[in-house]
C-alpha positions as CSV (number, residue, x, y, z in Angstrom):
1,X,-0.5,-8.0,10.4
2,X,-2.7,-4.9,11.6
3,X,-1.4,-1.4,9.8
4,X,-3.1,0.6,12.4
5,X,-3.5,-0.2,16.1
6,X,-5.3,2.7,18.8
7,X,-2.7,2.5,22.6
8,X,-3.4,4.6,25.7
9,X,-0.8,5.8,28.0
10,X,-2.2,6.6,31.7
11,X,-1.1,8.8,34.6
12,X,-2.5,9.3,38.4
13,X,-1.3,10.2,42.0
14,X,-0.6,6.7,43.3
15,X,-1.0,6.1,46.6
16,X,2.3,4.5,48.1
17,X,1.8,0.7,49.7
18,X,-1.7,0.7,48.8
19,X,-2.2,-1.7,45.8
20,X,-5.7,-2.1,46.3
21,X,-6.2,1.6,45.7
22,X,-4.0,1.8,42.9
23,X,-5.8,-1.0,41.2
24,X,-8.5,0.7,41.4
25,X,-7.5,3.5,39.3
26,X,-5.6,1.5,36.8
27,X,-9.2,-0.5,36.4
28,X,-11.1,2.7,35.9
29,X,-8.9,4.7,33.4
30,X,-8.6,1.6,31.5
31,X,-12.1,1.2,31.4
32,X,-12.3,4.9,30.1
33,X,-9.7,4.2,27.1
34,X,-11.3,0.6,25.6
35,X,-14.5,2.4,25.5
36,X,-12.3,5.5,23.7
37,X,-11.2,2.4,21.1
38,X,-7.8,1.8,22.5
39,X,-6.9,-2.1,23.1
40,X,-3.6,-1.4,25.1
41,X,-2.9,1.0,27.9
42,X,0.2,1.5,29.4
43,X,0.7,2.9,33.3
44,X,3.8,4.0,35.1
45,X,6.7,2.3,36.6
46,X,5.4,1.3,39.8
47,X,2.1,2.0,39.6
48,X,0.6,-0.8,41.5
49,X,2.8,-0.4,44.6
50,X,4.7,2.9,44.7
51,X,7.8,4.2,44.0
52,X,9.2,6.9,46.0
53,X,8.5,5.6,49.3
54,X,10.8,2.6,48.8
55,X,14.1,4.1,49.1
56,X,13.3,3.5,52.8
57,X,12.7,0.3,53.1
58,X,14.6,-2.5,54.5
59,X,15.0,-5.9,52.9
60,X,12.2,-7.5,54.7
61,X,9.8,-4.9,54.1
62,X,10.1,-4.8,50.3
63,X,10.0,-8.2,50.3
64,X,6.4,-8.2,51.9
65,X,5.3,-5.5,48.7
66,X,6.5,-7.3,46.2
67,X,4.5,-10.3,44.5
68,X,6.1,-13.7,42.9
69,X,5.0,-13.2,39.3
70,X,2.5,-14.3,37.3
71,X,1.2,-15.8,40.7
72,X,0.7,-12.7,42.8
73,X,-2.7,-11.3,44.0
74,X,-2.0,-8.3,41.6
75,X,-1.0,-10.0,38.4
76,X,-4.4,-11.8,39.0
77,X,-6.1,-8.6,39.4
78,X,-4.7,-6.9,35.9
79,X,-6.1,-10.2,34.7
80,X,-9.7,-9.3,35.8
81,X,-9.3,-5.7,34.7
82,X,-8.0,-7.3,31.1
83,X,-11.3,-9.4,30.6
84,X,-13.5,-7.1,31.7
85,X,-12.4,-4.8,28.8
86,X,-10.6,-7.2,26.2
87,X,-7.6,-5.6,26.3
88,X,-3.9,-5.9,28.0
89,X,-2.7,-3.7,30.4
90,X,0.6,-2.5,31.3
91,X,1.6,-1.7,34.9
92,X,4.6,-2.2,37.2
93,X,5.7,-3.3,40.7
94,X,8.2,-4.8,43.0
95,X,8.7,-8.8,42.2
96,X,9.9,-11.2,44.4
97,X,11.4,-14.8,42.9
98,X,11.3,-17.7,44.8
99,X,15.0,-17.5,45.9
100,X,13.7,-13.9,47.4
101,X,15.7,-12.0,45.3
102,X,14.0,-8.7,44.7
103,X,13.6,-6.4,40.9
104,X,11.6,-4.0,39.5
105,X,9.2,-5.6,36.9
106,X,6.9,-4.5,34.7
107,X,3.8,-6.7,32.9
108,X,1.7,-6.8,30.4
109,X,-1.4,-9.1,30.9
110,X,-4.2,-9.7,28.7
111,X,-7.3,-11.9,29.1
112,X,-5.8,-15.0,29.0
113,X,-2.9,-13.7,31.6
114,X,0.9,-12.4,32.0
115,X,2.0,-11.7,28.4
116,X,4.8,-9.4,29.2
117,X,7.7,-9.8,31.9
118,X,10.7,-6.9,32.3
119,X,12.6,-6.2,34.9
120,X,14.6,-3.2,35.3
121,X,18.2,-3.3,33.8
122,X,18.9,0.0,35.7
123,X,16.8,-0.2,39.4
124,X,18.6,2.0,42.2
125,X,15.7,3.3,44.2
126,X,16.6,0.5,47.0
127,X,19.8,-1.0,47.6
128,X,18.0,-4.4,47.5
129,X,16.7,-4.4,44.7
130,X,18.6,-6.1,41.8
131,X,19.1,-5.3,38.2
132,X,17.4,-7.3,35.3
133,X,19.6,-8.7,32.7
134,X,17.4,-10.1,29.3
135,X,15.8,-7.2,27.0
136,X,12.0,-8.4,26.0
137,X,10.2,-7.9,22.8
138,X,6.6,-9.4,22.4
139,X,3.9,-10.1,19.9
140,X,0.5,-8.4,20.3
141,X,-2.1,-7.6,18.0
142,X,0.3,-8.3,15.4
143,X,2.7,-5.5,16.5
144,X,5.8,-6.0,18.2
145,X,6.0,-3.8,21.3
146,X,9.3,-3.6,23.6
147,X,9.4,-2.3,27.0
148,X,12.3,-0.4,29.1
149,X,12.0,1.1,32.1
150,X,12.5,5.1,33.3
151,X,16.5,4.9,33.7
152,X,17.0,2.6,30.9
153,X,15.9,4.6,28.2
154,X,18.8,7.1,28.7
155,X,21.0,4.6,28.4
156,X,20.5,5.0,24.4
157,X,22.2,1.4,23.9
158,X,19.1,0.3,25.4
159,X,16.9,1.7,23.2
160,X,18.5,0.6,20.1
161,X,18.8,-2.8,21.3
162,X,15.3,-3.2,22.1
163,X,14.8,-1.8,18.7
164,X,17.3,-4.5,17.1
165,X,15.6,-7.1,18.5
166,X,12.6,-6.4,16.2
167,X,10.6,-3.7,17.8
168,X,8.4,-1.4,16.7
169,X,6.9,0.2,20.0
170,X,8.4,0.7,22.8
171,X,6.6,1.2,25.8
172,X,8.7,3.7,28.5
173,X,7.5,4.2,32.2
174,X,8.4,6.5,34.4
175,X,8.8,7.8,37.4
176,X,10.4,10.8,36.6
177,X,11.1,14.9,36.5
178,X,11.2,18.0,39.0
179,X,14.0,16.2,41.0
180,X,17.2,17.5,41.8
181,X,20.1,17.1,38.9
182,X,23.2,18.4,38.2
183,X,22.0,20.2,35.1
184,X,20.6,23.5,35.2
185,X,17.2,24.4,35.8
186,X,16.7,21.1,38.0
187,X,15.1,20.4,41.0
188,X,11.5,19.7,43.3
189,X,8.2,21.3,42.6
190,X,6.6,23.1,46.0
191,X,4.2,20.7,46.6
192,X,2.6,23.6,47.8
193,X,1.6,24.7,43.9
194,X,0.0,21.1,43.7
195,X,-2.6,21.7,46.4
196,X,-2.9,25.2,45.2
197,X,-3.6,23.9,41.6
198,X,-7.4,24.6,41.2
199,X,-7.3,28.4,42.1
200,X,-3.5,29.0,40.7
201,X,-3.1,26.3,37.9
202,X,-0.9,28.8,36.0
203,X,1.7,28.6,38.4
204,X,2.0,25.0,38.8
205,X,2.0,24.7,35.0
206,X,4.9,27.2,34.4
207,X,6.9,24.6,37.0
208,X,5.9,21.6,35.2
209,X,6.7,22.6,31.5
210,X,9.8,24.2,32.3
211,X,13.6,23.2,33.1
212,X,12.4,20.7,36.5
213,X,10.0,18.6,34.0
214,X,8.6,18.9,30.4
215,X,11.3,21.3,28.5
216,X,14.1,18.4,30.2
217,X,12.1,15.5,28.5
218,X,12.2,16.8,25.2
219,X,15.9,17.5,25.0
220,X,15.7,13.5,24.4
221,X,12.9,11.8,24.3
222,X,11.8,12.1,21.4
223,X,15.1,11.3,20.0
224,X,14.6,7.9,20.9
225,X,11.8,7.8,18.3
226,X,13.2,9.5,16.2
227,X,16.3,7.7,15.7
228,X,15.0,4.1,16.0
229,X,11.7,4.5,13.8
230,X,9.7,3.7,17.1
231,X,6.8,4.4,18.5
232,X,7.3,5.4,22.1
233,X,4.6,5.2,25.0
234,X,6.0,7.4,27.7
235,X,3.7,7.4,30.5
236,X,4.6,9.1,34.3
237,X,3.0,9.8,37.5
238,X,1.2,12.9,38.4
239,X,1.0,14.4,41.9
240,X,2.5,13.1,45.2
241,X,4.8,10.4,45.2
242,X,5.6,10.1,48.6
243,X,7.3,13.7,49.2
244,X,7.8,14.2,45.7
245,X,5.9,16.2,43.3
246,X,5.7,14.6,39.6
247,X,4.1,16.3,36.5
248,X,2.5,13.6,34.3
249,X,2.8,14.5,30.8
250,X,2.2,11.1,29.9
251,X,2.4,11.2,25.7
252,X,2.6,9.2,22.6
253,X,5.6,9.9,20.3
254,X,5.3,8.8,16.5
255,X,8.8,7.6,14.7
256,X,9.3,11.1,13.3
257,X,10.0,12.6,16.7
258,X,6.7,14.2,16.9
259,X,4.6,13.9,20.0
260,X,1.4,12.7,18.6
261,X,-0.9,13.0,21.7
262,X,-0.4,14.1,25.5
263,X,-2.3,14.0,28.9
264,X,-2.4,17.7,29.8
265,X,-4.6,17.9,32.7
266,X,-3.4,18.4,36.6
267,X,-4.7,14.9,37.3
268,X,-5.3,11.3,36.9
269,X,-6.5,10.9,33.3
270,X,-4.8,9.1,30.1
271,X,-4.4,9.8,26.2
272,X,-5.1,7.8,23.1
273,X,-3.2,7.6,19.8
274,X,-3.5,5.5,16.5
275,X,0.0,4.1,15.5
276,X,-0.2,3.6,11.2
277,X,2.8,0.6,10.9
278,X,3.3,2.7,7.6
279,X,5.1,5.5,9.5
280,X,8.0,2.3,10.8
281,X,9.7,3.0,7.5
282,X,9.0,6.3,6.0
283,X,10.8,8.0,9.4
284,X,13.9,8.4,8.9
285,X,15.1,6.4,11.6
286,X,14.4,3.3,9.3
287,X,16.8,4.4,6.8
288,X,19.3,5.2,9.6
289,X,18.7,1.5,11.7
290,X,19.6,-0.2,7.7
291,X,22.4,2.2,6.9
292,X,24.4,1.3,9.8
293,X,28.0,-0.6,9.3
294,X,28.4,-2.6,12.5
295,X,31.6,-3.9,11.6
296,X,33.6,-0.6,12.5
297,X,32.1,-0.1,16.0
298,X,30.9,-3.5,17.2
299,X,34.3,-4.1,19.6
300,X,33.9,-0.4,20.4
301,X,30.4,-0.7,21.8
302,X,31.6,-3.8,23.7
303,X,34.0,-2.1,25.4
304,X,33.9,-2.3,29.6
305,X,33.0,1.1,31.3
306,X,36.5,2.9,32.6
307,X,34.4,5.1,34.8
308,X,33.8,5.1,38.6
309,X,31.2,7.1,39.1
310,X,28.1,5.4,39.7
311,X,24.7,6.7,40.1
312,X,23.2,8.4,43.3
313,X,19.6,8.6,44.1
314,X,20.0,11.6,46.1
315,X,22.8,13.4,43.3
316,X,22.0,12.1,40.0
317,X,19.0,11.1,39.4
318,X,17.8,12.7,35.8
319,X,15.2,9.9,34.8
């Protein structure tokens, strides 16, 4: 059992459709954190193919992006990237099954292959695209990391579930912020600011941290460290995502709460972090997680949603 283990969370303008490119990129900056010590790097949700961009697409279109997995050209190429720098990399895409149903799944692969499989308990970027249904918690370098995607992790049940099931990092990506919401201070970034960035960075920054991006993520965020005793690896595009501006921050958030390191720059780049195994139960979220009393709210948490709302990409989309 290692007590400390060095992670890297990325973030970069993917290109939408174009795996090969987007490859590319996950190869390099992975390259760049191994030789900064880190022997796991996590990318965004979608990352391979693109995200945005697929809210258009018909059935037979997504179902030429997306890859059968572990057998798909792309898993195979996460594979070369892995050997090349003995470590596993995490990055996302559309997955096809051989039935041809259709999900949002997200792998880990190491040297030796696929170590990791999620798919998306809460996908609704295309109508087609269906909803995952298993939680997964793996075993690697003697740590056990979790994974939930974007929309999932505000669904706090979730969180703790993952967290139940034994783990002690959780791995988040995104595709998220400076969208439209109905709480205050939501909504797009001028893309305008983002091609503007090298002479007027300030002013791209003020949009980024505030209300439409960073000051939103940390109303919760780290409250899912914080109250599970977790590690968190959040890690979000930044740049153009089809006509939608996103704002990175990409950052590693220790069981106290406390965002521990943070991609800052206007552009593709990642961030590294030790995680001590000591700091799983001194948080207080470990006292929390073994003070519960399941027995009075067990039948409660069961309970079927009354609700009819659902969720709208165009309406309600905080992420």
């Amino acid at each position: 059992m290692t007590q400390k283990l060095k992670v890297a969370t990325a973030q970069f303008e993917h290109k939408s459709g174009d795996k090969n490119y987007n490859l590319s990129v996950i190869g390099e900056l992975t390259g760049k954190a191994v030789q900064d010590g880190a022997k796991l790097i996590a990318f965004h949700e979608c990352s391979i193919t693109g995200y945005t961009f697929a809210r258009y697409l018909s059935r037979p279109e997504m179902l030429d992006l997306a890859e059968e997995i572990p057998n798909g050209p792309s898993v195979k190429a996460l594979q070369e990237i892995a050997m090349e720098n003995d470590a596993v990399v995490f990055a996302g895409l559309f997955e096809k099954d051989q039935q041809g149903d259709l999900y949002k799944a997200y792998v880990g692969v190491g040297p030796e292959g696929l170590v990791a499989k999620y798919r998306k308990i809460h996908p609704f970027i295309n109508p087609h695209v269906l909803p995952g249904n298993q939680y997964c918690v793996v075993d690697l370098y003697g740590w056990k990391i979790g994974i939930l995607i974007c929309y999932d992790n505000n669904i706090i049940e979730n969180v703790r579930a993952t967290k139940l099931l034994g783990a002690e990092v959780i791995i988040m990506p995104h595709v998220t912020m400076c969208t439209p919401s109905t709480r205050p201070g939501a909504g797009f970034v001028d893309p305008k600011l983002w091609e503007n960035r090298e002479n007027d960075p300030t002013s791209l920054r003020l949009e980024f941290d505030g209300m439409k991006g960073r000051d939103w993520l940390m109303k919760w965020l780290p409250a899912r460290a914080y109250d599970n005793a977790i590690y968190v690896i959040f890690s979000n595009p930044i740049g153009m995502d089809d006509d939608q501006l996103k704002n990175g921050c990409s950052m590693i958030i220790d069981p106290f709460g406390d965002v521990i390191s943070e991609c800052r720059m206007l552009g593709d780049g990642y961030t590294t972090a030790i995680l001590t195994r000591e700091n799983l139960t001194l948080a207080g979220g470990h006292r929390y997680t073994m003070a519960r009393k399941p027995e009075l709210y067990a039948d409660i948490l069961s309970q079927q949603n009354t609700s009819t709302q659902k969720v709208s990409w165009l309406h309600s989309k905080d992420k």
